[in-house]
N, C-alpha and C positions, 0 to 999 in steps of 0.2 A: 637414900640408904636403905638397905634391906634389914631387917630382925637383928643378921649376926653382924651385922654393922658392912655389909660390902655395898662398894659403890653401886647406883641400879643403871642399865645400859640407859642412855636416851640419844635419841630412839629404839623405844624395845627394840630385839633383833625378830628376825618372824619364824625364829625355831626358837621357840620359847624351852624347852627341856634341855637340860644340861646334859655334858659329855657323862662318859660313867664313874668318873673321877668324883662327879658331884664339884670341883672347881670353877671359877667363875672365868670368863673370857676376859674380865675389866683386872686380872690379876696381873698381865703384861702391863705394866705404865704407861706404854704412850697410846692403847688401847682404851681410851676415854671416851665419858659420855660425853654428847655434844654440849652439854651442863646448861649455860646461859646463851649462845650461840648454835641455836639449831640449825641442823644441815638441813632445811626444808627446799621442797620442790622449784618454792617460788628463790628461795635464795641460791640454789644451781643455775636456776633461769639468770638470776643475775651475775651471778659468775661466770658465766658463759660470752653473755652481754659487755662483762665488764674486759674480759681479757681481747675481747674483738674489740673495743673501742679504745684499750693501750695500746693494741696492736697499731690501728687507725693513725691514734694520736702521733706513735713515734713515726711513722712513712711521714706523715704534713710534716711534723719536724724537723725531720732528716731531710725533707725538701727543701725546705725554708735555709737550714744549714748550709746544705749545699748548692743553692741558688746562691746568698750569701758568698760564698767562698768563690764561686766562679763571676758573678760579676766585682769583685772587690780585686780577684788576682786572677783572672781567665785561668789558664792550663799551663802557664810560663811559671819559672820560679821568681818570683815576689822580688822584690827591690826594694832596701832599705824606704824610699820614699812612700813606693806604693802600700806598703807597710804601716808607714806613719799617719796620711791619707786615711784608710783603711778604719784603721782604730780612732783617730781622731772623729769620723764622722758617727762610725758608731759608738764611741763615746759621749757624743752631743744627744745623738739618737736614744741611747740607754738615760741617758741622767735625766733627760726632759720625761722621758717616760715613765719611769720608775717614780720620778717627785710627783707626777700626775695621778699614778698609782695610788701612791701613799696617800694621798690629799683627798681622793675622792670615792675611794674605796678602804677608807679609814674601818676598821675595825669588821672587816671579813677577811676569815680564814683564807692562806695560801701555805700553811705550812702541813706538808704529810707529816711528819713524824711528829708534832705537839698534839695536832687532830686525833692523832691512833693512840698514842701515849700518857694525854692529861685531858682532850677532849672529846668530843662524842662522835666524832667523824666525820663531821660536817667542812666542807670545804665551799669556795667562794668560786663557780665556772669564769665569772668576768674579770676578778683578779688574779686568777689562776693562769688563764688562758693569756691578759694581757704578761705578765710576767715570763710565763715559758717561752713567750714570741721572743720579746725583749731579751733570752737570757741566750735562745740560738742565735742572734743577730749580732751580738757580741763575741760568743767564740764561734762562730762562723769567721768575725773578721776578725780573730788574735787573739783574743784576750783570753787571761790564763785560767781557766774554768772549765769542769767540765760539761760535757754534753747532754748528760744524763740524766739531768735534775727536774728540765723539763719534763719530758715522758714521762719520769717519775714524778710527776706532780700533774698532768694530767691522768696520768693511769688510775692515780686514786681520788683523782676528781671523777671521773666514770663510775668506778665506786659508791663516790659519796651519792650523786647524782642518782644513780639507779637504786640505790637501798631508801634513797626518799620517795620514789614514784612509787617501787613497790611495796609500799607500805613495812620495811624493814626493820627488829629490832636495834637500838644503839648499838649495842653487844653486834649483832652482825651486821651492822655498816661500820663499825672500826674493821673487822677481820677482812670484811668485803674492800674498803676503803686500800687495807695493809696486804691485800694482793691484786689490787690493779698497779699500784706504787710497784710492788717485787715485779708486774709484768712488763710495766711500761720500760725498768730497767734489760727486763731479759728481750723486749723487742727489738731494742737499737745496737744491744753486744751480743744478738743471738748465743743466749747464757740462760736457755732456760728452763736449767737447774739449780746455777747459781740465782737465778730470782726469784723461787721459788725459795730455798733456802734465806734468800733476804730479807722474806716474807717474815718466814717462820721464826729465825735467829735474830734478826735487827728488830723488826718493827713489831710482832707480836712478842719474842721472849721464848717462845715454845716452841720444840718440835714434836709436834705428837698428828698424831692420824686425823683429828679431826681438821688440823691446820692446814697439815699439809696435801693434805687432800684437795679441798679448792686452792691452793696455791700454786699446786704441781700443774692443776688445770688448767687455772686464767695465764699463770705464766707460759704454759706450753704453747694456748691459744692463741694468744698474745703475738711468740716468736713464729708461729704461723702463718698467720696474718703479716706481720711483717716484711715476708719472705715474697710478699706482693711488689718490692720495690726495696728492700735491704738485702746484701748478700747474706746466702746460708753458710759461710764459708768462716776460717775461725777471722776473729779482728784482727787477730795478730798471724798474718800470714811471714810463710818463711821461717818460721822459727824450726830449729833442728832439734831432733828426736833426742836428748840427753840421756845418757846413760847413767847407771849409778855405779860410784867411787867413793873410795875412805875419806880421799880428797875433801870431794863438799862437803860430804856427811861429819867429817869433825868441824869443818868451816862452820855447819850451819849449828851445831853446840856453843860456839866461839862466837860468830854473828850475831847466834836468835836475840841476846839481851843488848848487845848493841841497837839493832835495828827497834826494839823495843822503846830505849830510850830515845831513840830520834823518833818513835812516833808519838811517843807524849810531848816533844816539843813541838811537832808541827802540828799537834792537838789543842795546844796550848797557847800556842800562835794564832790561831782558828778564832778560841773563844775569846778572845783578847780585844782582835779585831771586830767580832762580831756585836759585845758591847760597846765601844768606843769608835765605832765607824761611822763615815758621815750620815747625817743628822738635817733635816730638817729642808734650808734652802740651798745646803751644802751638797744634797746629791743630786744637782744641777748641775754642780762643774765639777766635782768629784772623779767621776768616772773618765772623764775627759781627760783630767790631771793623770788618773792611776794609768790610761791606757799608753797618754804621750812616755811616760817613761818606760813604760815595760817596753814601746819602742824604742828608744834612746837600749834600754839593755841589750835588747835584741838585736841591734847590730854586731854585737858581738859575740851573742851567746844568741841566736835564731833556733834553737833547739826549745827553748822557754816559750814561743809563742804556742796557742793552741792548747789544748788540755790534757797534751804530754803522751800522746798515742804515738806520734813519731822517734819522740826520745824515748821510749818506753820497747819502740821496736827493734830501732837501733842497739839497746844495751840487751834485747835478747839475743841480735842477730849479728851483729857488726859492732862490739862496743869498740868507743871510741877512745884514744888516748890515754894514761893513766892518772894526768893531773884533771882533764875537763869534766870527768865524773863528779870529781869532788865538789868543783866550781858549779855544778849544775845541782845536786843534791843542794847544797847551798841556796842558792838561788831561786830555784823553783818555787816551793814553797812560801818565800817572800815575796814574787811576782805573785801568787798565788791568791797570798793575803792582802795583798795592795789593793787587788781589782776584786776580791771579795768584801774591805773593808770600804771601800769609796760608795758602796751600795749596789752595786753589782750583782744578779741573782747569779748561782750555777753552781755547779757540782764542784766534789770533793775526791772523788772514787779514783777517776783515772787521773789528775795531778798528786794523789797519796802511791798511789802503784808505781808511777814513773817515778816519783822521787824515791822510792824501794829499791825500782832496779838500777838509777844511776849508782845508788851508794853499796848495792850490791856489786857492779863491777867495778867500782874502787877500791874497796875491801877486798872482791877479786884479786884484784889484782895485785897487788900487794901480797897476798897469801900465796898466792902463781909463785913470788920469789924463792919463800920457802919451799913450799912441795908444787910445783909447777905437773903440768899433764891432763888435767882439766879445763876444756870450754872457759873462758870465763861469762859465755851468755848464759852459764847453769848458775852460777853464784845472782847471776841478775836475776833468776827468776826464783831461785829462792828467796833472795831479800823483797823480791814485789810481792810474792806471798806472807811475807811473815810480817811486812808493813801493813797491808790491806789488812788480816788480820789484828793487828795489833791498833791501825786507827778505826777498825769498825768495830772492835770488840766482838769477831763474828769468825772466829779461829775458822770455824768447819766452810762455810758460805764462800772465805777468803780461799782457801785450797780448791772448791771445785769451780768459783767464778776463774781464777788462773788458769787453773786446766780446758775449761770450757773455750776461756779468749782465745787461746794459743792452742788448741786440739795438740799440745805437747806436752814433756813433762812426765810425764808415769815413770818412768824410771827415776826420778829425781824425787819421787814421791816421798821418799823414809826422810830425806833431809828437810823437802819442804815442811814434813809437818813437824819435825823436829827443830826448825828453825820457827814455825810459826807458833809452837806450842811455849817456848821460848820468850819470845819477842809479843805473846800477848799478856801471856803471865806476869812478865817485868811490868808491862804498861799498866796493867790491873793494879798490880801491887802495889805503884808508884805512884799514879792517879784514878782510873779507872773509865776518865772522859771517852768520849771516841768523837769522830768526826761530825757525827749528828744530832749528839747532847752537846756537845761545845756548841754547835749554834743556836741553841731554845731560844727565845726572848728573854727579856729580863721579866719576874712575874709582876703582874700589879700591884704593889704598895696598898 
């Protein structure tokens, strides 16, 4: 702090004399010093490093995924058997690995968001890496998870890794750590602004200049790189250009606290299963159990296999029938928790989205009756913004990672953020968890 108490830049700036105002540059808020986390030379360097090595990480992944899925179902559409097959072996496959895990890499970090948020950034490369493998190989062949979790947990293994070679402060290996996480996210959904903003809003708390400054960059770098072997094209292809109408826009006043409350349940659902899921010599056959039924479900409801990118595109583009939304909203979520609670690693993001937009074209549709004239694939993609928002706690992250999947949406823009603004508020107000504090550990006694 200076004499009359204003904040001092760090790093000086190198026009040290002020405007003629005599006003200070650090008077805008998000115009901060680098305070405890200096932008230094060598930490660009790693930033640089680190978003090329999420980049890296998510192509092997996506490899591995997608090797997975073609030797388990070639290019044909699947068959209840080949289905059950499928998951069954990579059920035997995850549980023997995961109990292996646990046992002998007992007490190393693999979690990003406890490392960035209660720890010093320190992540575990062997337990890391063996779990990401394990977590593609599972929903590669079905299981209801998503894809993301990986990449996002080696991205900020990159991170941690490279802020210990380079002699790094803790303070800039958590930030460094909490934007390879937001790039390894923005390499596999080419979204990378929304993971930049993940960075910023989820895992650090802040959006200010200093954060997002390397965050913009490793994520960018990141979806760059990527772009070696991932399409640049949106996830959600096909989806149409929506227009804006009264229609949605009072929909999404009427939704936003609906979809609010169903995301504190399926938040709630989350940490439920995450303390009281299997345990010990039980995720051996856990994961085998969880996966034989999500097949057993999935013959009749095959929309629930996967981590909901198909039923997510369906209810943008083609939704389906007025009663199976419901049944799928329903449902998902509990396959969801099944194969997350049997010990199962994997994401959260894209199975919270889809179950958004099922229950947004159910509500659709239903609303259709009264004032009918709108899409109801607009009502889907406002309720998967205003769920994603409301289970990440990340209102603003939620609206551009939607926009970014689907390169659609701008005209729908006033209702999404009025259905998001909505439906996060409710979830605060009523509990305040999100998808990523519901799963912490329990702390040690």
């Amino acid at each position: 702090m200076t004499a009359d108490g204003e904040r001092r830049r760090i790093p000086p700036p190198l026009i040290r004399h002020r405007i003629a105002s005599g006003r200070g540059a650090m008077e805008q808020p998000n115009v901060t010093g680098d305070e405890d986390t200096p932008l230094t030379p060598v930490f660009w360097l790693a930033v640089v490093l680190t978003g090329i090595g999420a980049g890296l990480f998510g192509v092997l992944l996506m490899l591995l995924l997608d090797g997975v899925q073609r030797l388990a179902y070639g290019d044909t559409t699947p068959s209840a058997l080949q289905r059950t097959v499928a998951l069954a072996v990579a059920g035997v496959i995850g549980g023997v690995g995961w109990f292996l895990l646990r046992r002998f890499c007992a007490g190393l970090r693999s979690d990003v968001d406890d490392s960035v948020w209660t720890g010093d950034g320190t992540l575990s490369f062997r337990r890391s890496a063996g779990t990401s493998v394990l977590s593609e190989i599972v929903v590669g062949a079905g299981a209801s998870l998503g894809r993301e979790a990986a990449p996002k947990l080696m991205g900020g293994v990159c991170g941690s890794l490279l802020a210990r070679w380079t002699g790094l402060s803790t303070a800039q290996r958590r930030l460094l750590v909490a934007c390879g996480a937001g790039a390894g996210l923005a390499a596999v959904y080419n979204v990378p602004l929304g993971g930049a903003l993940f960075t910023a809003e989820v895992l650090v708390g802040v959006v200010r200049l200093p954060v997002m400054l390397p965050a913009l960059a490793c994520s960018g770098i990141a979806t760059l790189v990527g772009w070696v072997y991932l399409p640049s094209s949106a996830t959600y292809t096909g989806v149409p250009d929506f227009a804006f109408g009264p229609s949605p826009f009072v929909w999404a006043l009427v939704a936003g606290p609906v979809v609010g409350v169903a995301a504190v349940g399926f938040i709630r659902l989350v940490a439920w299963v995450s303390h009281h899921g299997a345990k010990g010599r039980w995720v051996l056959v856990a994961p085998l159990g969880a996966f034989l039924v999500l097949a057993g479900v999935g013959v009749a409801f095959p929309q629930l296999f996967g981590n909901g990118q198909e039923m997510a595109r369906d209810a943008f583009a083609a939704p389906p029938a007025l009663v199976l939304p419901f049944a799928l909203f329903l449902l998902k979520p509990l396959v969801t928790a099944l194969c997350l609670g049997s010990g199962a690693y994997g994401g959260l993001f894209t199975p919270l989205l889809s179950t958004g937009a099922v229950l947004g074209v159910g509500l659709g549709s239903a609303w259709a009756l009264l004032w009918p004239g709108a899409p109801i694939g607009a009502y889907a993609m406002i309720a998967a913004a205003a769920m994603l928002g409301a289970g990440m706690q990340a209102p603003l992250a939620a609206l551009v990672l939607v926009l970014e999947l689907t390169h659609a949406g701008f005209g729908l823009m006033i209702p999404m953020i009025a259905a998001t603004v909505l439906a996060t508020g409710v979830s605060r107000w009523i509990d305040g968890y999100s998808i990523y504090s519901a799963r912490l550990a329990e702390r040690p006694r």
